[in-house]
N, C-alpha and C positions, 0 to 999 in steps of 0.2 A: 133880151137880146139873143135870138138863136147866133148857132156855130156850127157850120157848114166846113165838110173840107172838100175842095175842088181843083182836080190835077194837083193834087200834092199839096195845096197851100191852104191853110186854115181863114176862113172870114168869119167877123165878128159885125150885124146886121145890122144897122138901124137899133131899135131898143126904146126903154123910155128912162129918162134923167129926172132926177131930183125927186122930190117926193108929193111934186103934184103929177108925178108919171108923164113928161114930156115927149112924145115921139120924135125919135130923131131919123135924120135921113144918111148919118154917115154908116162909110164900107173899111173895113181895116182889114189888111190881110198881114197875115206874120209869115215876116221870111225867119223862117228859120236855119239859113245861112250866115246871117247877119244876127241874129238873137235880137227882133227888134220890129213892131208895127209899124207899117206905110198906110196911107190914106190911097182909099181907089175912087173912081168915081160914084156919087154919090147919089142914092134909091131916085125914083122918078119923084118919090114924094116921101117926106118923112113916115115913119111907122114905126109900132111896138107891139109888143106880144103875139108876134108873127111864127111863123115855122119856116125853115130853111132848108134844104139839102139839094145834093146833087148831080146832075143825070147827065150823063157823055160832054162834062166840062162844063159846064152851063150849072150856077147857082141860081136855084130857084127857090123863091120867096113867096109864099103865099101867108094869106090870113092878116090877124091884128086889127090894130084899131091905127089913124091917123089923128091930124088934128079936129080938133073938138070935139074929143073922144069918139069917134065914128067910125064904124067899121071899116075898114078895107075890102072893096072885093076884088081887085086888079092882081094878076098873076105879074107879079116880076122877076123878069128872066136876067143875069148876066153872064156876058162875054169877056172871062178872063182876058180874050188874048188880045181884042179890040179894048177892052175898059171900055165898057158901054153897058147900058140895061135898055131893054126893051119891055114895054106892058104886052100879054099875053092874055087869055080864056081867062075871064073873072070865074074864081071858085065860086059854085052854085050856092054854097053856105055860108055867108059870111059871118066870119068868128072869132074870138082870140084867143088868145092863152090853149092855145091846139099845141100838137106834136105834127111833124114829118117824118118822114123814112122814105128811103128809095130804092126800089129792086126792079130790076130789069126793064129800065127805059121810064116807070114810072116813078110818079112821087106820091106817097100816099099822103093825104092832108085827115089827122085821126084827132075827135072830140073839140073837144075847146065850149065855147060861151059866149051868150052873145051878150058880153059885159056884165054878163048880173052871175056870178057864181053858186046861184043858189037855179039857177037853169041851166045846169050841166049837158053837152050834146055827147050824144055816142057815133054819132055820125062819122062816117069813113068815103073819102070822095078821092079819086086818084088822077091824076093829071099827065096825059101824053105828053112831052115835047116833040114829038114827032110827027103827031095831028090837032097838036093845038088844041087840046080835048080834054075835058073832064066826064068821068064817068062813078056812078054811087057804086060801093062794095058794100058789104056785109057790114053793121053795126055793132061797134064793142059791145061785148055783155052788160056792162056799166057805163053810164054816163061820168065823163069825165073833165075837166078842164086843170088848167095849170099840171099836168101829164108831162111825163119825158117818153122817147121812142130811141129805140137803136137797133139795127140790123145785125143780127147775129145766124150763121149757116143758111141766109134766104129766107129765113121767120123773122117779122116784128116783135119784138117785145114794148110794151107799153109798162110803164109802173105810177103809180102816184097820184096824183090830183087833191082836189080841194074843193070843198063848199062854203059858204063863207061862217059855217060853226064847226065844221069837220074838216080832218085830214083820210085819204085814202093810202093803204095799204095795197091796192089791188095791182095783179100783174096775170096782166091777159095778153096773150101773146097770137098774131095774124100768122097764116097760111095762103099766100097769095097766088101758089096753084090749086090749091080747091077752096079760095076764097070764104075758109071757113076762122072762126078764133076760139081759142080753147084757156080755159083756166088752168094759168099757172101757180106756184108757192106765193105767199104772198113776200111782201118785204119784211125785214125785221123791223122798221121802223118808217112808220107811215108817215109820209110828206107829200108838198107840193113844190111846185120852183126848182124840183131838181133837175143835174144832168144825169145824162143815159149814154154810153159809149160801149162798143166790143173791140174787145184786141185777143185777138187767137182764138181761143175757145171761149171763154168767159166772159159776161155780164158786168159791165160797172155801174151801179149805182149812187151819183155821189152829190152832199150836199142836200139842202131843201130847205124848207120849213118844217117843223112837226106840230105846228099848229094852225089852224085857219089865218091868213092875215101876217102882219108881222112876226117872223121866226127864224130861227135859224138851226142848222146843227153841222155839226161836220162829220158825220156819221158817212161811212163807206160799206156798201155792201155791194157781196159779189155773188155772180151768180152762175153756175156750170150745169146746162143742161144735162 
């Protein structure tokens, strides 16, 4: 279930339930006036292991799978202020367990899988809202899936992923004015399923697996370029 924040308010996406992995189609946004989840209106179609983020108020949803395990390729866009979604430019790749990130007007949709974790994509594909457009960038140096992303100083940072007998360490980080990525430190502790956030200067790393498949840990690391 990616988490997106747009004009100030946190959404919690669609996602998959229970442990035959359900794709759902609810939107929750937290007021954090109130200490408390409300229901918005609800995906065009259920999905899970999607990527989300957000570009001039507008939450945008790409990737995952729907029902009967099938990929998604449909871009869905919503309208905080109307509660409405709209379908958009199907992403060229259809995939799941991808990362997002957004800088300046774009959203980049980075790695993911086309359901089989042992065929990890490195693939980088970034989406206009403004022309309704998808266009290919540069391919992480590693193939990755189940990956976290977060925008820190205008650079991507990417960390983590999964094969279905490995966990990854890796943390490659984009430049989307000279559309180049560069290797960074690795993590202290390699997972998949994690989150990725920035607050001020630093790097969060939190949560994941540290092994292929079911895992957990509650391990936090930080990271200051």
């Amino acid at each position: 279930m990616p988490l997106a924040v747009a004009d100030d308010t946190l959404y919690a996406v669609g996602g998959l339930s229970g442990q035959s992995f359900v794709p759902e189609s609810t939107l929750w946004a937290y007021r954090e006036d109130l200490n408390r989840w409300e229901a918005r209106a609800p995906l065009p179609s259920p999905r899970g292991a999607s990527g989300a983020a957000a570009v001039r108020d507008r939450l945008v949803v790409v990737g995952g799978w729907g029902p009967g395990r099938r990929l998604v390729d449909s871009t869905a866009i919503y309208d905080p202020a109307a509660n409405r979604w709209r379908n958009a430019a199907p992403i060229p790749t259809p995939r799941d367990h991808l990362a997002a990130a957004a800088i300046a007007g774009l959203v980049y949709a980075i790695g993911g899988r086309p359901l089989d974790p042992d065929r990890n994509y490195a693939v980088v594909e970034a989406y206009d809202l403004a022309t309704d457009r998808w266009t290919r960038k540069a391919t992480m140096p590693s193939r990755r899936g189940g990956l976290a992303a977060a925008v820190l100083d205008g650079i991507i940072h990417t960390v983590g992923g999964e094969t279905r007998h490995a966990v990854f360490a890796n943390h490659e980080v984009y430049d989307p004015v000279t559309d180049r990525w560069s290797v960074a430190p690795p993590l202290p502790t390699a997972r998949h399923g994690l989150g990725a956030a920035a607050l001020a200067d630093k790097l969060y790393v939190i949560g994941g697996g540290p092994a292929a498949g079911f895992a957990q840990t509650d391990a936090v690391a930080v990271f200051r370029p």
